[in-house]
mmJSON file of the N, C-alpha and C atoms, coordinates in Angstrom:
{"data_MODEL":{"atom_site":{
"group_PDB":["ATOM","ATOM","ATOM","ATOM","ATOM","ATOM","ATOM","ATOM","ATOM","ATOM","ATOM","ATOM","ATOM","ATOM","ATOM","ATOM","ATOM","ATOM","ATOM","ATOM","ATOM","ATOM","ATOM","ATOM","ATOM","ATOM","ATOM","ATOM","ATOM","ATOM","ATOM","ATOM","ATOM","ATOM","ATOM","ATOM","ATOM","ATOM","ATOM","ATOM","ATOM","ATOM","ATOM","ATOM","ATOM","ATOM","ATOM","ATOM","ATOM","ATOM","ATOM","ATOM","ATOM","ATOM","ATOM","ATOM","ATOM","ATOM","ATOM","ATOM","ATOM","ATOM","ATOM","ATOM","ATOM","ATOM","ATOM","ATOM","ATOM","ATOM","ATOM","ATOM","ATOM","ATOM","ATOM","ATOM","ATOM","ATOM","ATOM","ATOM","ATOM","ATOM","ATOM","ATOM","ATOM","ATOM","ATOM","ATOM","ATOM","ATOM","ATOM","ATOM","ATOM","ATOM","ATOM","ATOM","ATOM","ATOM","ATOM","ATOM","ATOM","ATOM","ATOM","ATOM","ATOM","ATOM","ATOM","ATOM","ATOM","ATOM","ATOM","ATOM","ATOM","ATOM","ATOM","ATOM","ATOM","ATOM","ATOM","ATOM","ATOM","ATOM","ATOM","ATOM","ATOM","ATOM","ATOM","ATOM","ATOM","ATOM","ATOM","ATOM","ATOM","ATOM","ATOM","ATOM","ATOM","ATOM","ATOM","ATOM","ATOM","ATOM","ATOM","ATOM","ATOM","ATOM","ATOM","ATOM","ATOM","ATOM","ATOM","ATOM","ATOM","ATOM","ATOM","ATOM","ATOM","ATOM","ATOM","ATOM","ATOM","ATOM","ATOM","ATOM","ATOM","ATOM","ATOM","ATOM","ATOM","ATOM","ATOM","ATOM","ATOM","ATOM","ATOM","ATOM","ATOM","ATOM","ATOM","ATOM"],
"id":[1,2,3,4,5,6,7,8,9,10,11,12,13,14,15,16,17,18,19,20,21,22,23,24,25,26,27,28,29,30,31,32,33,34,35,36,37,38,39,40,41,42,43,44,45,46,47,48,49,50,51,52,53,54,55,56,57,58,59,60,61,62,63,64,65,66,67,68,69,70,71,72,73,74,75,76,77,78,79,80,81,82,83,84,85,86,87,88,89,90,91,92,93,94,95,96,97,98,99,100,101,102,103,104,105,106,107,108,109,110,111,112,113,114,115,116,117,118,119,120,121,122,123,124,125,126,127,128,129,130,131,132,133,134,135,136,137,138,139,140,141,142,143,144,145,146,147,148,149,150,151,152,153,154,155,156,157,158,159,160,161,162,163,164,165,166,167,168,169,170,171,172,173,174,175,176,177,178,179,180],
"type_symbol":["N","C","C","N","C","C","N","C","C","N","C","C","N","C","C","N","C","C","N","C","C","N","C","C","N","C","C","N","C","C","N","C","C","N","C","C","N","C","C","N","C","C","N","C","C","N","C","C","N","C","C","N","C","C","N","C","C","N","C","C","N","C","C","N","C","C","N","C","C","N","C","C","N","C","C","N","C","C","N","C","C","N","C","C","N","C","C","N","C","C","N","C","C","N","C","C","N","C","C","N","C","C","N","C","C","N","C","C","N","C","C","N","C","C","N","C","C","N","C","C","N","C","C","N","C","C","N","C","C","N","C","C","N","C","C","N","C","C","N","C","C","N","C","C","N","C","C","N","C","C","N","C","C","N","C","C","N","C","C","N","C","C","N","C","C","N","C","C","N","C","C","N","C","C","N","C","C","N","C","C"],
"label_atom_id":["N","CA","C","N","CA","C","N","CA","C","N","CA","C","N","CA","C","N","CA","C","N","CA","C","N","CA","C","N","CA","C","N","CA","C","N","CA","C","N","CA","C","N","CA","C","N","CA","C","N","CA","C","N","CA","C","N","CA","C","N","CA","C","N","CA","C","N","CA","C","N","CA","C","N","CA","C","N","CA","C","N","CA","C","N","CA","C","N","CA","C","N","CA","C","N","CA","C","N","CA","C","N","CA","C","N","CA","C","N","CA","C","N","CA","C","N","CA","C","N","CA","C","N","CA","C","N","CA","C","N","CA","C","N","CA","C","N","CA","C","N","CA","C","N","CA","C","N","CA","C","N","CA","C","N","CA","C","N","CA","C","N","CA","C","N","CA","C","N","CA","C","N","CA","C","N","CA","C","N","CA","C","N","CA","C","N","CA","C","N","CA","C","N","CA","C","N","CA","C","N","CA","C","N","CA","C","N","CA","C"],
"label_alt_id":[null,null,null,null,null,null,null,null,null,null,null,null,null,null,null,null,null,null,null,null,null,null,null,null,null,null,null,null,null,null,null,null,null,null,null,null,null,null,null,null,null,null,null,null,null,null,null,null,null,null,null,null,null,null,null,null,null,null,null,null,null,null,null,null,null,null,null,null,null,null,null,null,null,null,null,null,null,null,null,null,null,null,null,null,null,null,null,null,null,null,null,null,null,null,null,null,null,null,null,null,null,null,null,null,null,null,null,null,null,null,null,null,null,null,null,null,null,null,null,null,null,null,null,null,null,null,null,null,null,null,null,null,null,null,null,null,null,null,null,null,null,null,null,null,null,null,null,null,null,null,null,null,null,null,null,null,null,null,null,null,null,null,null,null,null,null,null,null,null,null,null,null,null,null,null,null,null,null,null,null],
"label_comp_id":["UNK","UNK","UNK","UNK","UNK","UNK","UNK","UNK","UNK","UNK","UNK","UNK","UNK","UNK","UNK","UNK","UNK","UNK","UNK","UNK","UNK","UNK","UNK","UNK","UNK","UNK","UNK","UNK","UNK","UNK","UNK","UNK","UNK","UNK","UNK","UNK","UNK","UNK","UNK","UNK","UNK","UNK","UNK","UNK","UNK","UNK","UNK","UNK","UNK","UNK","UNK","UNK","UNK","UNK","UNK","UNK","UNK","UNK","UNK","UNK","UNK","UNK","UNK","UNK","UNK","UNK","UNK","UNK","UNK","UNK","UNK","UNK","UNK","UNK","UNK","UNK","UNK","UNK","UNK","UNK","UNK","UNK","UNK","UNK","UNK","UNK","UNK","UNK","UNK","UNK","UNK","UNK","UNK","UNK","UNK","UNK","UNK","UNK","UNK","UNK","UNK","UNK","UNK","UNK","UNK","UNK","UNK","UNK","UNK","UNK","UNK","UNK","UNK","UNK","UNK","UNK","UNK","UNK","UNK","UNK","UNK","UNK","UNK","UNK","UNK","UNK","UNK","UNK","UNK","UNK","UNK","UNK","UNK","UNK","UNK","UNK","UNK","UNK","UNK","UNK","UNK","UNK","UNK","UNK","UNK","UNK","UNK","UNK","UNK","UNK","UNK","UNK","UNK","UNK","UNK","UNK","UNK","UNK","UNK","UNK","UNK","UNK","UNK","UNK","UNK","UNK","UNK","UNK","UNK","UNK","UNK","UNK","UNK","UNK","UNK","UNK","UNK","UNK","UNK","UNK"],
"label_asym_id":["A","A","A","A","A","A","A","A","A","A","A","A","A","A","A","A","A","A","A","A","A","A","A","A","A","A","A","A","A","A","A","A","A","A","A","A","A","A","A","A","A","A","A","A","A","A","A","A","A","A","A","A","A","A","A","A","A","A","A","A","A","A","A","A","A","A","A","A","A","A","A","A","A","A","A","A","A","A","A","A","A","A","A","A","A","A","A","A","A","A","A","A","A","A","A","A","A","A","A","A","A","A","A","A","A","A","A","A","A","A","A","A","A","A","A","A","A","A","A","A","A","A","A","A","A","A","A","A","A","A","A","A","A","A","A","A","A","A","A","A","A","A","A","A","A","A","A","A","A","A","A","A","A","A","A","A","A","A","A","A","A","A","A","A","A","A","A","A","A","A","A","A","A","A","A","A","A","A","A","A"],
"label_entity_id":["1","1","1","1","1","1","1","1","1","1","1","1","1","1","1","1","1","1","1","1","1","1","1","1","1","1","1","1","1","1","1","1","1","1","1","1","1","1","1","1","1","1","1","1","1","1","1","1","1","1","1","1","1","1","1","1","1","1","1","1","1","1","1","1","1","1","1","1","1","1","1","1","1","1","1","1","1","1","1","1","1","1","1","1","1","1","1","1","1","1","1","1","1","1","1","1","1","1","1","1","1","1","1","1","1","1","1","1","1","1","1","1","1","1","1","1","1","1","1","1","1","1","1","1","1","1","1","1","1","1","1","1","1","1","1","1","1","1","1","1","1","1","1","1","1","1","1","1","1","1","1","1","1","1","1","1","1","1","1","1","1","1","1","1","1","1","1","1","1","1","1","1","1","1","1","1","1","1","1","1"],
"label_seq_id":[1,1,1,2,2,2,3,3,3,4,4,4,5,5,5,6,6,6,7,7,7,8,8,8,9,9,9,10,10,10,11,11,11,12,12,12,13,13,13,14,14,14,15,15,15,16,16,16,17,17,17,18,18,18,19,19,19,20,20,20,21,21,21,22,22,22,23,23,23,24,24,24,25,25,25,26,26,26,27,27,27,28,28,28,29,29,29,30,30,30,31,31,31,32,32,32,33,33,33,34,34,34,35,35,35,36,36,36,37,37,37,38,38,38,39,39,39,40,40,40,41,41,41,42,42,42,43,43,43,44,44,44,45,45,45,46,46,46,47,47,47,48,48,48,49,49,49,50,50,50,51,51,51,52,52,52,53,53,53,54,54,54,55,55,55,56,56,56,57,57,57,58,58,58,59,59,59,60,60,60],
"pdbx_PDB_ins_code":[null,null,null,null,null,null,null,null,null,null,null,null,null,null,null,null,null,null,null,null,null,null,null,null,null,null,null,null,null,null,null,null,null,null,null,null,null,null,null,null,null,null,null,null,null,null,null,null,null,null,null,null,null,null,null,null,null,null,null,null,null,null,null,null,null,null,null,null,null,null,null,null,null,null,null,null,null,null,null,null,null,null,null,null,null,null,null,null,null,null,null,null,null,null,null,null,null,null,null,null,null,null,null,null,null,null,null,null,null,null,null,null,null,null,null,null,null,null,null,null,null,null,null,null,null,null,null,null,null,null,null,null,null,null,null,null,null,null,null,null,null,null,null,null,null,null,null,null,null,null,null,null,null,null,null,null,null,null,null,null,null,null,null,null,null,null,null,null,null,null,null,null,null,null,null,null,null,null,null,null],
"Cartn_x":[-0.816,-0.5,-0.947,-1.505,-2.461,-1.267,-1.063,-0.149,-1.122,0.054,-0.715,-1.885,-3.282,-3.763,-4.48,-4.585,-4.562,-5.943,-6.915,-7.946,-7.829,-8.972,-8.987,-8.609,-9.561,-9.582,-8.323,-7.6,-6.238,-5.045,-5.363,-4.373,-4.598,-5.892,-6.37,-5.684,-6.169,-5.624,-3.962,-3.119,-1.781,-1.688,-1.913,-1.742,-2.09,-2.987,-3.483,-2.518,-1.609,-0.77,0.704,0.464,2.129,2.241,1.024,0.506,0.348,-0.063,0.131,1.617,2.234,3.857,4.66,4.816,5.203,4.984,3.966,3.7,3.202,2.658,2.273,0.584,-0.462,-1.226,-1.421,-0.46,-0.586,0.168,1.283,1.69,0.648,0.292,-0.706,-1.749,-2.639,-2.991,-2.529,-0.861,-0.299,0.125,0.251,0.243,-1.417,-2.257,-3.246,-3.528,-2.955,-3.013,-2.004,-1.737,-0.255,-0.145,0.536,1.275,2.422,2.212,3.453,4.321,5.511,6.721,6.815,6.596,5.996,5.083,4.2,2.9,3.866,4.713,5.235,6.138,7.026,7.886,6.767,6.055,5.054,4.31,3.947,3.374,4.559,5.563,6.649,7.537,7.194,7.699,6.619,5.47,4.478,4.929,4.358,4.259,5.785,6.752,7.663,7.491,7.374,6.576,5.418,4.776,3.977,4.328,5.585,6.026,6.986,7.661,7.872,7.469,6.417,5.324,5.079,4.688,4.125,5.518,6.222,7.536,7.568,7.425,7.649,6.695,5.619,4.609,4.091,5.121,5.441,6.537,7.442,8.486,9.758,10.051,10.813,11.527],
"Cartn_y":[12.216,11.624,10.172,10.061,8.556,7.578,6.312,4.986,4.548,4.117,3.104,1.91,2.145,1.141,1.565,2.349,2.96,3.881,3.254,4.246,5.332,6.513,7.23,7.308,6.493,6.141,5.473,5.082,4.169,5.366,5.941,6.717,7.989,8.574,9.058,8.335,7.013,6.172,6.725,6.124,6.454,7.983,9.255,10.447,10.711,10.118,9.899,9.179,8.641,7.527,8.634,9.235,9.962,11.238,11.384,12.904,12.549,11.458,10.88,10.264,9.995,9.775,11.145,11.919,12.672,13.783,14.117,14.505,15.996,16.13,17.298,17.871,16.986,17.505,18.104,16.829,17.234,18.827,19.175,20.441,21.281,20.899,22.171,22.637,21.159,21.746,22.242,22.243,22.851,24.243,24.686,26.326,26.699,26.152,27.089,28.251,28.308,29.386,29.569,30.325,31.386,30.531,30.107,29.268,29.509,30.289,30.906,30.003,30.561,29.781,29.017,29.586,29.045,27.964,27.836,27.009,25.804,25.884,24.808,24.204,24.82,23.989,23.27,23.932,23.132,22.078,22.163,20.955,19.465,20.43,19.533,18.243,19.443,18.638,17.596,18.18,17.094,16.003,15.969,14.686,14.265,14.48,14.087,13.034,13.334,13.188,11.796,12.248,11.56,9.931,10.362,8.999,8.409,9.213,8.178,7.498,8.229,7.343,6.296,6.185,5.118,3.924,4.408,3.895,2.574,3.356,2.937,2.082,2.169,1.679,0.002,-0.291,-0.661,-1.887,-1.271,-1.665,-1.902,-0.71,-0.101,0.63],
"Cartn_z":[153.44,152.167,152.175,151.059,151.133,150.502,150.983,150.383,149.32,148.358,148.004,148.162,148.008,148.124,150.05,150.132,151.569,151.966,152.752,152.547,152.922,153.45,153.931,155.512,155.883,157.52,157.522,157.433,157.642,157.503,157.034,156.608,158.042,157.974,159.312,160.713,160.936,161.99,161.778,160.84,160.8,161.678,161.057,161.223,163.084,163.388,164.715,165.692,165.216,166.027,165.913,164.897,164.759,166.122,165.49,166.442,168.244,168.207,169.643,170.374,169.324,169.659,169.822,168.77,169.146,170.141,170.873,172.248,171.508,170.144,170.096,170.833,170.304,171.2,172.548,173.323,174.787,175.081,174.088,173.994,173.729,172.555,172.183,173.541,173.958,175.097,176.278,176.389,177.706,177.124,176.206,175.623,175.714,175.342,175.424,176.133,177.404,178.482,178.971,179.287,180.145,181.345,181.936,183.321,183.499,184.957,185.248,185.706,185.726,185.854,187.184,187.957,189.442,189.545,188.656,188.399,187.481,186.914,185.903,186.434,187.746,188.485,189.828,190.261,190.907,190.681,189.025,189.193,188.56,187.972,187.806,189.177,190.187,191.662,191.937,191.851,192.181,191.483,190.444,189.414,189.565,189.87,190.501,192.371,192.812,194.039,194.008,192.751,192.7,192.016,191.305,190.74,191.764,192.881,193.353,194.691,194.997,195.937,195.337,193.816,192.598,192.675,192.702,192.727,194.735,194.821,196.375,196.922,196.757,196.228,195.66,194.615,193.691,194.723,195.426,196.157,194.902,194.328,193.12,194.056],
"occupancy":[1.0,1.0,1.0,1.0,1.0,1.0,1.0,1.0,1.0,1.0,1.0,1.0,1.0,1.0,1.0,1.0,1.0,1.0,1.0,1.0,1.0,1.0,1.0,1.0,1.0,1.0,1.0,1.0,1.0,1.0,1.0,1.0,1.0,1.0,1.0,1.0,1.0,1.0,1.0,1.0,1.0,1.0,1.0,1.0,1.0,1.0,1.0,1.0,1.0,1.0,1.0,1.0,1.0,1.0,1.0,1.0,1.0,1.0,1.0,1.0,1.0,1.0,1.0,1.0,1.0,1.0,1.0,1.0,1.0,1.0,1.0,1.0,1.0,1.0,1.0,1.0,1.0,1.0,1.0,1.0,1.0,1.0,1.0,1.0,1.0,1.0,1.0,1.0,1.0,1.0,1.0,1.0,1.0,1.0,1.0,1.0,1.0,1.0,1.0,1.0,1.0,1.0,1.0,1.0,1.0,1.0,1.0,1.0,1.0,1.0,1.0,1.0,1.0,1.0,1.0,1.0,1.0,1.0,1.0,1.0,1.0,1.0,1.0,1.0,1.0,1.0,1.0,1.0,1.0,1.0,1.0,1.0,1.0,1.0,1.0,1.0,1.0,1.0,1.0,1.0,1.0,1.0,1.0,1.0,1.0,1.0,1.0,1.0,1.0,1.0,1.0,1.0,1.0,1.0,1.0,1.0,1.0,1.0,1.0,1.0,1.0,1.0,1.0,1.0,1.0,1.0,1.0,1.0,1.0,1.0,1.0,1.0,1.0,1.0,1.0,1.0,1.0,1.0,1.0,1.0],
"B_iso_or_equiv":[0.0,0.0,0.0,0.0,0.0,0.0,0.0,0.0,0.0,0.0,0.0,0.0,0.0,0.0,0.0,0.0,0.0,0.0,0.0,0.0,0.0,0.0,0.0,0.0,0.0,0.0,0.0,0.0,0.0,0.0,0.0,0.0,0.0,0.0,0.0,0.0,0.0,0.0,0.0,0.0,0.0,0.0,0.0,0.0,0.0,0.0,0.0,0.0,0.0,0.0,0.0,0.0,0.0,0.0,0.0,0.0,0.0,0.0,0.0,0.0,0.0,0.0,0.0,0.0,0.0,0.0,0.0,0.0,0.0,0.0,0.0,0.0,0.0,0.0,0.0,0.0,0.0,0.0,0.0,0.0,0.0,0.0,0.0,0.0,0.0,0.0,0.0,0.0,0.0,0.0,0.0,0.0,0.0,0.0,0.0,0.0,0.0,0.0,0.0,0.0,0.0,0.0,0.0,0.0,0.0,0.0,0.0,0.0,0.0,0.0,0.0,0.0,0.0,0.0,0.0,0.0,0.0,0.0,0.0,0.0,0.0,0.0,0.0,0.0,0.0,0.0,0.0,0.0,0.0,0.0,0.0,0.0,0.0,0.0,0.0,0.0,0.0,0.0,0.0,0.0,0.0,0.0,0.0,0.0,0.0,0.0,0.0,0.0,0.0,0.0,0.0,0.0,0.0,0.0,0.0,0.0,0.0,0.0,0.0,0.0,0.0,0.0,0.0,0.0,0.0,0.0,0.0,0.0,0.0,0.0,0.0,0.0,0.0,0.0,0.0,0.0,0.0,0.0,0.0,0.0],
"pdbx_formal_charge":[null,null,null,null,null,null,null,null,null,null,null,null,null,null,null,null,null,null,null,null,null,null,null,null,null,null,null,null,null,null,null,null,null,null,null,null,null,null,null,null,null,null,null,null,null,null,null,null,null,null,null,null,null,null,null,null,null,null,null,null,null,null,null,null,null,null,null,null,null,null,null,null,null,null,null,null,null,null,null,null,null,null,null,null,null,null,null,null,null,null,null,null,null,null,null,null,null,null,null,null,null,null,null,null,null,null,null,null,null,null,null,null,null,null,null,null,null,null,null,null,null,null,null,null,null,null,null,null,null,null,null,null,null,null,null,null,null,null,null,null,null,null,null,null,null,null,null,null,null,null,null,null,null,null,null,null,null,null,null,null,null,null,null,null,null,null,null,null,null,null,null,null,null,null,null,null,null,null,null,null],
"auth_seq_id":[1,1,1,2,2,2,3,3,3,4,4,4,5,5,5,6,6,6,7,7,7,8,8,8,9,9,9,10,10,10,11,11,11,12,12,12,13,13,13,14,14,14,15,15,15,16,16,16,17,17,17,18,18,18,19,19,19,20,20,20,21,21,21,22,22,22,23,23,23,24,24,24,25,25,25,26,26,26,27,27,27,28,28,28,29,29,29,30,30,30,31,31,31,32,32,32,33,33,33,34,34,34,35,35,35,36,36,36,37,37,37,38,38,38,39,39,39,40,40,40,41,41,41,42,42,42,43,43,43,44,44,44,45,45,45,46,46,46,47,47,47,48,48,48,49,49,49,50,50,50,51,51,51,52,52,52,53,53,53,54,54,54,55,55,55,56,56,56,57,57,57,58,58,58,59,59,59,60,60,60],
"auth_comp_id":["UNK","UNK","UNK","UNK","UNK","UNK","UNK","UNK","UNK","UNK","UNK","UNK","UNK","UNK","UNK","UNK","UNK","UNK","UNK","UNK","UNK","UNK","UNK","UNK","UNK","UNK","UNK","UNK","UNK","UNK","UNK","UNK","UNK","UNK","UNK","UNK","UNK","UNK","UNK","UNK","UNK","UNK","UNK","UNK","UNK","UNK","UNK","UNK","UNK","UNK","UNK","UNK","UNK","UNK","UNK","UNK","UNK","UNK","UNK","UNK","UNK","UNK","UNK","UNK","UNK","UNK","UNK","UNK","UNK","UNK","UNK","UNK","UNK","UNK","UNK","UNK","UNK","UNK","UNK","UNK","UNK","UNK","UNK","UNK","UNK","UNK","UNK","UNK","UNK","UNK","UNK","UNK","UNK","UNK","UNK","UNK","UNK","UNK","UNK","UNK","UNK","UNK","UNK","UNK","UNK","UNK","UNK","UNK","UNK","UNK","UNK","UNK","UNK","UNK","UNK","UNK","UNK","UNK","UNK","UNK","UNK","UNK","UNK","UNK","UNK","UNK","UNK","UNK","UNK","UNK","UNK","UNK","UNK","UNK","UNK","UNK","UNK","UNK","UNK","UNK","UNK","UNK","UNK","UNK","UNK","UNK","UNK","UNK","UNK","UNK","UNK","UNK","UNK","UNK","UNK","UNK","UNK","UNK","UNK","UNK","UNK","UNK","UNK","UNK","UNK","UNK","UNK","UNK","UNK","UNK","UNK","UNK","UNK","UNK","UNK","UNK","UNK","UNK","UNK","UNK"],
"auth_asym_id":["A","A","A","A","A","A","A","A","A","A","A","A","A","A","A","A","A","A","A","A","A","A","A","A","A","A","A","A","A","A","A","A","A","A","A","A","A","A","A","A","A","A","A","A","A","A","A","A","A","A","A","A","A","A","A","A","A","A","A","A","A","A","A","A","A","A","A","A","A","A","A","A","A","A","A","A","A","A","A","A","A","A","A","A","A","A","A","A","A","A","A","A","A","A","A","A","A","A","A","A","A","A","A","A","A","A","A","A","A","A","A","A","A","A","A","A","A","A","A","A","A","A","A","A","A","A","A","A","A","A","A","A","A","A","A","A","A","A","A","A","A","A","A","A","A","A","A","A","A","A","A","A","A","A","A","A","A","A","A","A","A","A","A","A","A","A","A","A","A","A","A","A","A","A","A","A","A","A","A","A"],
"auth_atom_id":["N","CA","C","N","CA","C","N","CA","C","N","CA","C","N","CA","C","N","CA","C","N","CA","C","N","CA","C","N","CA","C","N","CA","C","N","CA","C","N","CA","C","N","CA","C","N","CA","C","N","CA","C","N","CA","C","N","CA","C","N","CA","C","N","CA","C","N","CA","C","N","CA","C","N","CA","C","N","CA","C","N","CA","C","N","CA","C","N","CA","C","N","CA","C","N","CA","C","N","CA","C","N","CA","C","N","CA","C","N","CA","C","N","CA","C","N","CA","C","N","CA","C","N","CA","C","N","CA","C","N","CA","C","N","CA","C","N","CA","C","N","CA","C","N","CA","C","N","CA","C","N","CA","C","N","CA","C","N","CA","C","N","CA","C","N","CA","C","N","CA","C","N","CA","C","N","CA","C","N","CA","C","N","CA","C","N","CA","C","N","CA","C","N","CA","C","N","CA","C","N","CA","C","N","CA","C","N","CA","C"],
"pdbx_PDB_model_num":[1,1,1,1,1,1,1,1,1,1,1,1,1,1,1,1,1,1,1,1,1,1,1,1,1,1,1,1,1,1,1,1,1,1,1,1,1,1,1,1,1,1,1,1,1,1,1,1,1,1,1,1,1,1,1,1,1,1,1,1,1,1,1,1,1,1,1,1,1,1,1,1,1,1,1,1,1,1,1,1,1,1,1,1,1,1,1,1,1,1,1,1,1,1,1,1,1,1,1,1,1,1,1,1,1,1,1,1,1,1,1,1,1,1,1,1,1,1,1,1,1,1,1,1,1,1,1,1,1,1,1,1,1,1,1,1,1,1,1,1,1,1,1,1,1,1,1,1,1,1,1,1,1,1,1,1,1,1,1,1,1,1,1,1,1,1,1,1,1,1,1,1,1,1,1,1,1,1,1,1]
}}}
């Protein structure tokens, strides 16, 4: 929906910033394919793991 006084591209930019806050893309691309449940706590531990090496790291 265009604002008042609001171009095309601005209004684009807006829609682009919503869609990036709310974390839908990165969803859409984590449904694209079947990942088994095994595969989703695995890489959940990692990236766990991985933040807090980042953490430690850091001297956090």
């Amino acid at each position: 929906m265009l604002r008042a006084g609001e171009s095309v591209q601005e209004a684009v930019r807006r829609l682009r910033k919503i869609v990036e806050r709310s974390g839908l893309k990165r969803e859409l691309r984590r449904r694209e394919r079947y990942e088994k449940p095994s595969d989703v706590r695995r890489k959940a531990k990692m990236r766990a793991i991985r933040r807090s090496k980042q953490r430690a790291a850091r001297g956090g």
